[in-house]
C-alpha positions in Angstrom: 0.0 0.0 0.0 1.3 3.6 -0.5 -0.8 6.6 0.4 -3.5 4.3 1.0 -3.5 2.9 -2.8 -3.0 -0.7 -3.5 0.4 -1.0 -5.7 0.3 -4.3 -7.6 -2.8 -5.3 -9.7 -1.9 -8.8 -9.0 -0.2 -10.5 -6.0 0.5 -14.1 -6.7 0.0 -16.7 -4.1 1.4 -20.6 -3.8 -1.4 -21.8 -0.9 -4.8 -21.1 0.3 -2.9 -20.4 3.5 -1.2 -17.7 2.3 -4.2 -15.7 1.3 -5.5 -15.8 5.0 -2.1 -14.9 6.0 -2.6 -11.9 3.4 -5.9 -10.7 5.0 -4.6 -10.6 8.5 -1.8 -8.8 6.8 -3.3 -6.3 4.6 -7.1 -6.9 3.6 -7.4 -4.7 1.1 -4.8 -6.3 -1.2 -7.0 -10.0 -0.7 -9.2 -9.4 -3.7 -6.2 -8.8 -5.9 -4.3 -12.1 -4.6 -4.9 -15.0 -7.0 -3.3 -18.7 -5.8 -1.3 -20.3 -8.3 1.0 -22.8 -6.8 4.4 -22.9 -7.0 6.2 -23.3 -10.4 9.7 -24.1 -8.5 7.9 -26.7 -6.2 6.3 -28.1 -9.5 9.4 -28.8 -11.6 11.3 -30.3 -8.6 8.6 -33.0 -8.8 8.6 -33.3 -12.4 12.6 -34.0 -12.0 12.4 -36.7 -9.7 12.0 -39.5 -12.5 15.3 -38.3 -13.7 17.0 -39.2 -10.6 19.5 -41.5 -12.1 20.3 -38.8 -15.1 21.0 -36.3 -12.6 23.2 -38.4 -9.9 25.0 -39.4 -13.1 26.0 -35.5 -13.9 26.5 -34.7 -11.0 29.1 -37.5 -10.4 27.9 -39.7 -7.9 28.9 -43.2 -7.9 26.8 -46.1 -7.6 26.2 -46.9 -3.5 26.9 -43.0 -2.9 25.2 -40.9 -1.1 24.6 -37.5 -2.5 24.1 -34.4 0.2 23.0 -31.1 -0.5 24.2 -28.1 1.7 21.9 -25.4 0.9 22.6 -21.6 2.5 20.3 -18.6 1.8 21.9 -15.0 2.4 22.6 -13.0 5.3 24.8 -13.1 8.4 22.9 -15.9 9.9 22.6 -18.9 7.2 24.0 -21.4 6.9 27.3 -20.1 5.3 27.5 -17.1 7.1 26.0 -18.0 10.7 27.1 -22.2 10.8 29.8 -22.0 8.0 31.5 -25.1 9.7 28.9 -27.1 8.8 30.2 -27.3 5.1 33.8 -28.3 6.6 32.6 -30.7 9.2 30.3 -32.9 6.1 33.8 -32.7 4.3 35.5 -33.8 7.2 33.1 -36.1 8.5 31.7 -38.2 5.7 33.7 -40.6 4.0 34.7 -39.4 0.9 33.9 -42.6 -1.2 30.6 -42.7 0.6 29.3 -39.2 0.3 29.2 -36.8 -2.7 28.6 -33.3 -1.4 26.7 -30.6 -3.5 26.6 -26.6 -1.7 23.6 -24.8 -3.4 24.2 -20.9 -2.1 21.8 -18.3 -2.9 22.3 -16.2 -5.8 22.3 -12.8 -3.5 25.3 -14.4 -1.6 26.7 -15.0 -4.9 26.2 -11.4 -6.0 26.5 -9.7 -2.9 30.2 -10.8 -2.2 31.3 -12.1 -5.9 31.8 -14.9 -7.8 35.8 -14.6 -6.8 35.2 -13.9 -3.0 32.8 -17.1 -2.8 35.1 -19.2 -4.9 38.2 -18.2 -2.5 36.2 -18.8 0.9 35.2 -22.5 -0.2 38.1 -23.2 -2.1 39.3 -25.4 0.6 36.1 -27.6 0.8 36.1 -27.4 -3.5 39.4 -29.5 -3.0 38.2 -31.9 -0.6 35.7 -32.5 -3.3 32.9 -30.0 -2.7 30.9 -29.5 -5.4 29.6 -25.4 -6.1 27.6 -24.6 -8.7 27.5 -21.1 -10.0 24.3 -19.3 -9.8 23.5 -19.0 -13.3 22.3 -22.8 -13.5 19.8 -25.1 -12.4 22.2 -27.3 -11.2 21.1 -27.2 -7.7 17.5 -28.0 -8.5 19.2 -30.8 -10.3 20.8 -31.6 -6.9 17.8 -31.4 -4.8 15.7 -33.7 -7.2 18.8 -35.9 -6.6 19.5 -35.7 -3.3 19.4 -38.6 -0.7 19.4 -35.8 2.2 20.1 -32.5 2.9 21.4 -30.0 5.5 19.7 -26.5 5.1 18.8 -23.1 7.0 15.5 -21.1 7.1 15.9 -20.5 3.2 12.9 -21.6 0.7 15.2 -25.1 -1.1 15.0 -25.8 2.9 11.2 -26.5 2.9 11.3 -27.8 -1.0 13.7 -30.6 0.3 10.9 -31.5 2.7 8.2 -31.3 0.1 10.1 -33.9 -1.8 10.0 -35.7 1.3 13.6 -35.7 2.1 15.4 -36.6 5.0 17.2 -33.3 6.9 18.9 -31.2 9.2 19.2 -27.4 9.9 22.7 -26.1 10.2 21.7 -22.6 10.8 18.0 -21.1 11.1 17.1 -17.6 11.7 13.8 -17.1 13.1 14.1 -13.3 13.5 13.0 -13.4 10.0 10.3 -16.0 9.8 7.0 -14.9 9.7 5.3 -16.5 12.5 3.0 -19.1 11.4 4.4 -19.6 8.2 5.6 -23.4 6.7 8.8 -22.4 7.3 8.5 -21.5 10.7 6.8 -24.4 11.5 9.6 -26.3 9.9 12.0 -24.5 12.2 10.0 -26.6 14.9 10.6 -30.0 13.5 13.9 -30.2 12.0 16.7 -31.1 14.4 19.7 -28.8 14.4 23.2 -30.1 14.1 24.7 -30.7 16.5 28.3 -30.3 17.8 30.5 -33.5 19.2 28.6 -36.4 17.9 29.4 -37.0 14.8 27.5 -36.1 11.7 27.0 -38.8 10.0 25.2 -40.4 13.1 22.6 -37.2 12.5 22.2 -37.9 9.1 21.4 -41.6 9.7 19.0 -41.2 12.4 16.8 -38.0 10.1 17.0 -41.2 7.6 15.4 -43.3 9.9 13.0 -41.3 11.6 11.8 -38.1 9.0 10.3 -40.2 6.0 7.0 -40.9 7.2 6.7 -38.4 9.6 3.1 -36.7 9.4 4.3 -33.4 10.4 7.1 -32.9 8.1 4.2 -34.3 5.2 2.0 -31.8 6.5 4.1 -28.9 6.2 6.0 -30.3 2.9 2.3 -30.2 1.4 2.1 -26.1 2.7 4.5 -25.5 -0.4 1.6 -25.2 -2.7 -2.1 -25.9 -2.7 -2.2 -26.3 -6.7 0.4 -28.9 -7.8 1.7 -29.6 -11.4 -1.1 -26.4 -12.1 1.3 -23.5 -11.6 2.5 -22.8 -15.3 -0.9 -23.1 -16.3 -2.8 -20.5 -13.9 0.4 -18.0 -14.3 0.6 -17.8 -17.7 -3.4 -17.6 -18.1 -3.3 -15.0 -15.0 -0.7 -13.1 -17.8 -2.2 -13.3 -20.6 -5.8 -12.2 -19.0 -3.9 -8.7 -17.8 -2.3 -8.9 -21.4 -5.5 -9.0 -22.7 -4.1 -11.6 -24.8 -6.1 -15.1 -25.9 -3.3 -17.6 -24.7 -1.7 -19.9 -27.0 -3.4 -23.2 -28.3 -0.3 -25.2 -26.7 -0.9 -26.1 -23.2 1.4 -24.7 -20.3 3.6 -27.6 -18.6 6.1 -28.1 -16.6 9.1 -29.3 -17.9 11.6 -31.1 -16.2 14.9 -29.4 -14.9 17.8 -30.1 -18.2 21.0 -32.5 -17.1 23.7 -30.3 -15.5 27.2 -30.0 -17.9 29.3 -31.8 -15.4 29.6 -29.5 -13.0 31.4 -31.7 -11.0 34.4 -31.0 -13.7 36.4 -28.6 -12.0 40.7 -27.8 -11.7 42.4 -31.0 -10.9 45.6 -31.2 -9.2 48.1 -33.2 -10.5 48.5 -35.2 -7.2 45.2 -36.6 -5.0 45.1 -34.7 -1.9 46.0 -36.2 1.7 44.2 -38.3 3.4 43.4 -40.1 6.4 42.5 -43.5 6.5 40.6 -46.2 9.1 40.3 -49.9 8.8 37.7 -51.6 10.1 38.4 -55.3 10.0 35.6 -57.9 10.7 36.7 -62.2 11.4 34.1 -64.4 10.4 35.0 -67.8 12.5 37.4 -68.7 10.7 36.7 -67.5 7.4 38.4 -65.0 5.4 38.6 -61.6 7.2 37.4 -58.3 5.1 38.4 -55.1 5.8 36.4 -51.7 5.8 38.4 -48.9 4.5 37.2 -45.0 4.8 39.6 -42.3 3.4 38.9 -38.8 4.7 40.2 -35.7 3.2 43.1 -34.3 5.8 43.2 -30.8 5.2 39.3 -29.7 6.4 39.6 -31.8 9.5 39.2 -29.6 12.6 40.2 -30.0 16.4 37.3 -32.9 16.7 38.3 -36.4 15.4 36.3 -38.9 17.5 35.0 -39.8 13.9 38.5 -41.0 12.9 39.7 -43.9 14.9 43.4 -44.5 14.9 43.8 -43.4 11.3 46.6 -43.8 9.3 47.8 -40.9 6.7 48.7 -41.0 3.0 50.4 -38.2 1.3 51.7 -37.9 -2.4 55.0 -36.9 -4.0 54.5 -33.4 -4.9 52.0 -32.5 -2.4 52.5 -28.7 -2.0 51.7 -28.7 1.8 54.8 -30.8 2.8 53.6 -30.7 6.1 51.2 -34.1 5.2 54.5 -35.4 3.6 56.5 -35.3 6.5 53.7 -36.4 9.1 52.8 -39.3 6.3 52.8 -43.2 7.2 52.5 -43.7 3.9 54.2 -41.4 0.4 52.2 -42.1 -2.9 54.9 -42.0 -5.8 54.5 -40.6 -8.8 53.6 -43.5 -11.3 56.8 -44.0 -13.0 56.5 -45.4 -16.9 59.9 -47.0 -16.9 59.0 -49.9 -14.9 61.6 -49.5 -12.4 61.8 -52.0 -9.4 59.7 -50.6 -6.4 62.3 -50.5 -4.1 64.5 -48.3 -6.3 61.6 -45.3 -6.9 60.9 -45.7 -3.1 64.8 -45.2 -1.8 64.7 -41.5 -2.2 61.5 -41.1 -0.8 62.8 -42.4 1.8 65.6 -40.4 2.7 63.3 -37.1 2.0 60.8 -38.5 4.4 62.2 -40.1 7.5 58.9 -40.3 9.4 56.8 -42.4 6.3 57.3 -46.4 6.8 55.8 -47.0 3.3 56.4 -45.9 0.0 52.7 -47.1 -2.8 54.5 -47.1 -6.2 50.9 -46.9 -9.2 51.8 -49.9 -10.8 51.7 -48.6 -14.8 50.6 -52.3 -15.8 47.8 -53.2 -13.6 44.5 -51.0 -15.6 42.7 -52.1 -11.7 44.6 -49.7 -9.4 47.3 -52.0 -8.4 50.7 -50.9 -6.4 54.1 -51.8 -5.3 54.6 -51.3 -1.6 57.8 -51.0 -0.2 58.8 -51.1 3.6 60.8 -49.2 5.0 61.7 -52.3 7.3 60.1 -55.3 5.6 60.0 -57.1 2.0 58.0 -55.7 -0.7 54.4 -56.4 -1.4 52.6 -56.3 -5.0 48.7 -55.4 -4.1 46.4 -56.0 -7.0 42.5 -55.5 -7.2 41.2 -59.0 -8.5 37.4 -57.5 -9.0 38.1 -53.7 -9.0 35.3 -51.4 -9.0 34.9 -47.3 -9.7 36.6 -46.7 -6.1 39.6 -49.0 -6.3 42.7 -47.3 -6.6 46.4 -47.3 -6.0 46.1 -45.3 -3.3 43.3 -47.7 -2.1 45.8 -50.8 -2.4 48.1 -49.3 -0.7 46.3 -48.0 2.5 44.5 -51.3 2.5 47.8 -53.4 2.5 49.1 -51.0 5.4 46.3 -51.7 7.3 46.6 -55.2 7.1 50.1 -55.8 7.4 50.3 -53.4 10.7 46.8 -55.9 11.6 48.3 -59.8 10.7 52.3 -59.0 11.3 54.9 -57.4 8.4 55.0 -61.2 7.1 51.1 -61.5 6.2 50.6 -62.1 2.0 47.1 -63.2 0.9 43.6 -62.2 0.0 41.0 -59.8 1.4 37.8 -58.2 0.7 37.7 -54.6 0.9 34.5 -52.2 1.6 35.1 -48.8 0.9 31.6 -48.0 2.9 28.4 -50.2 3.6 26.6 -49.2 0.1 29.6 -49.5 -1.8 30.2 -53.0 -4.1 33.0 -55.0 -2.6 36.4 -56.0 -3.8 39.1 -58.9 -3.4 42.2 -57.9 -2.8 45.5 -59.5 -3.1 48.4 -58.8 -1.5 51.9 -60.5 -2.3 55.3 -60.5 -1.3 58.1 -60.0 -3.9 60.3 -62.7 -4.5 64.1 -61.2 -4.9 65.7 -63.3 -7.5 68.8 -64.9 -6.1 72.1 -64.6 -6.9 72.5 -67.8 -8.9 69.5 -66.8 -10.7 67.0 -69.4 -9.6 
């Protein structure tokens, strides 16, 4: 209203409940209010048969997890008001387990720059953060996606729930939630996250406990009051104040397009550090197996009950030589010209005292396979007999550490490994080398 005059001639609306919101608020603007859903809410739920598609783009294995961080604007979202949140699901989650998407509103975006918002998170983009730029759908993509989510008092916040995902609130601000609204309500339901138990724990008990839950379907269904309608009733609401006929074609909602990649981003040369836990399960008798979880090293903070006695692997070349010298294990650079492990590992082994094994890529094995040297022990070959998308030298090697330091420096034989409880399985095979002797034989 200004000077007592209505302003708009039209004020769109997404639920019935809005428009008695709207005459509490400001009765004279009711008869100009016209429900038409939400166009937003509408092609989320067209998107969700394109799961797969999407998961694909993004870069999300098969038996991973795919979270979405989503942060409005302002001091108090998620970025700005519970920023660690992003590092702690870096930090926390396996990395083989968990692909991690950060959708940030476009006025953070713009209010700071494209470079500022690239240099804060550039830390969590190398741990393998993925950060769309505004000028994409990619985070609807994300959401429709998604196997959970960690959000603030921002709108993709209460669309997750529509689409009746599992979640947590890293932030919330409820100075600036109209009282009675969906989203305040949500405020009300969603646990927070919470410092010194660890995260994944959270995210496994919203998983257990949200989908179902009759409050969080009550206030999902708040989003809007027409579903799949929305294109329809805006663009005849348009064309009426047009006064236009509409077009024969009928109004629908299309689904969001496959994101280009995203996921494609500046590659270092050598794989970040990181530390790793084994998990190792008998089975009377049987062959043992081994679960193996790789973390990346440099977003971990002062809390690591999550990471139980973990060993740490650091490559040649790493620019932080810091990992290097605190390193149990040093990745070599794969070396074409078949030299004997031992003789690529010697000088790795003078540069870094503290390391008691060098992983050598082996070029011939296409499966991920490695030399292991000891710094005071035989070497071992470690080949993948059934590798899958995670298996990797780096793999081999940490796995081979973990089991010689678990069975004694003289242990050779076969595993399985489980790089997390989703992810297929693999054997693998770890063998000492047999020096020739001097005779020959």
């Amino acid at each position: 209203m200004h000077d007592g005059r209505l302003i708009p001639s039209a004020i769109v609306l997404s639920h019935d409940e809005q428009r008695e919101r709207l005459r509490d608020g400001c009765p004279d603007a009711v008869p100009f209010a016209t429900v038409v859903g939400d166009p937003c809410a509408d092609q989320l739920r067209a998107s969700t048969p394109f799961r797969d598609a999407y998961r694909t783009a993004l870069g999300v294995r098969p038996g991973q997890k795919l979270l979405v961080l989503t942060s409005t604007w302002g001091r108090r979202s998620l970025l700005g008001h519970g920023g660690d949140t992003v590092r702690r699901a870096l930090a926390e989650l396996p990395r083989d387990e968990y692909r991690v998407v950060a959708a940030v509103h476009p006025n953070a975006w713009h209010g700071h720059g494209g470079w500022q918002l690239h240099t804060w998170l550039a830390p969590f983009v190398r741990a393998g953060l993925v950060l769309p730029v505004p000028e994409t759908d990619t985070w609807k993509a994300a959401l429709a996606a998604a196997d959970a989510f960690i959000g603030d008092h921002g709108s993709v916040t209460l669309y997750g729930v529509a689409l009746g995902l599992p979640g947590l609130l890293g932030a919330f601000d409820d100075g600036v939630v109209a009282p009675g609204s969906p989203m305040a309500l949500l405020g009300g339901l969603l646990p927070r996250v919470t410092a010194g138990r660890p995260l994944a724990g959270q995210l496994a008990d919203a998983a257990a406990t949200q989908p179902g839950d009759e409050r969080l379907i009550e206030v999902g269904g708040l989003v809007t009051s027409r579903p799949m309608r929305s294109m329809a009733l805006l663009r005849g609401l348009f064309y009426e104040h047009l006064g236009l006929p509409e077009p024969a074609d009928p109004a629908v909602v299309r689904p969001v397009a496959v994101p280009r990649r995203p996921h494609d981003r500046r590659r270092d040369p050598a794989p970040p550090p990181v530390f790793v836990t084994a998990h190792f399960e008998e089975h009377g008798g049987g062959a043992p197996t081994v679960t193996v979880r790789q973390y990346p090293a440099a977003v971990q903070g002062a809390e690591a009950g999550h990471l139980p006695d973990p060993h740490l692997l650091a490559a040649e070349g790493e620019p932080d030589v810091r990992w290097l010298h605190t390193a149990d294990i040093v990745l070599a650079r794969p070396d074409a010209t078949g030299r004997p492990t031992r003789e690529v590992a010697g000088p790795l082994f003078d540069r870094y005292p503290g390391c008691g094994a060098v992983a050598v890529p082996d070029p011939a094995a296409l499966n991920g396979g490695c030399g292991l040297a000891l710094r005071d022990g035989p070497e071992r070959m470690a080949r993948w007999r059934d590798p899958q998308w995670w298996t990797t030298p780096q793999t081999a090697a940490t796995t081979a550490h973990a089991c010689l330091a678990r069975f004694g420096p003289a242990w050779e034989g076969e595993i399985t490994v489980r790089a997390g409880e989703d992810l297929p399985p693999a054997v693998l095979t770890v063998a000492a080398v047999r020096q020739p002797s001097p005779s020959g034989d």
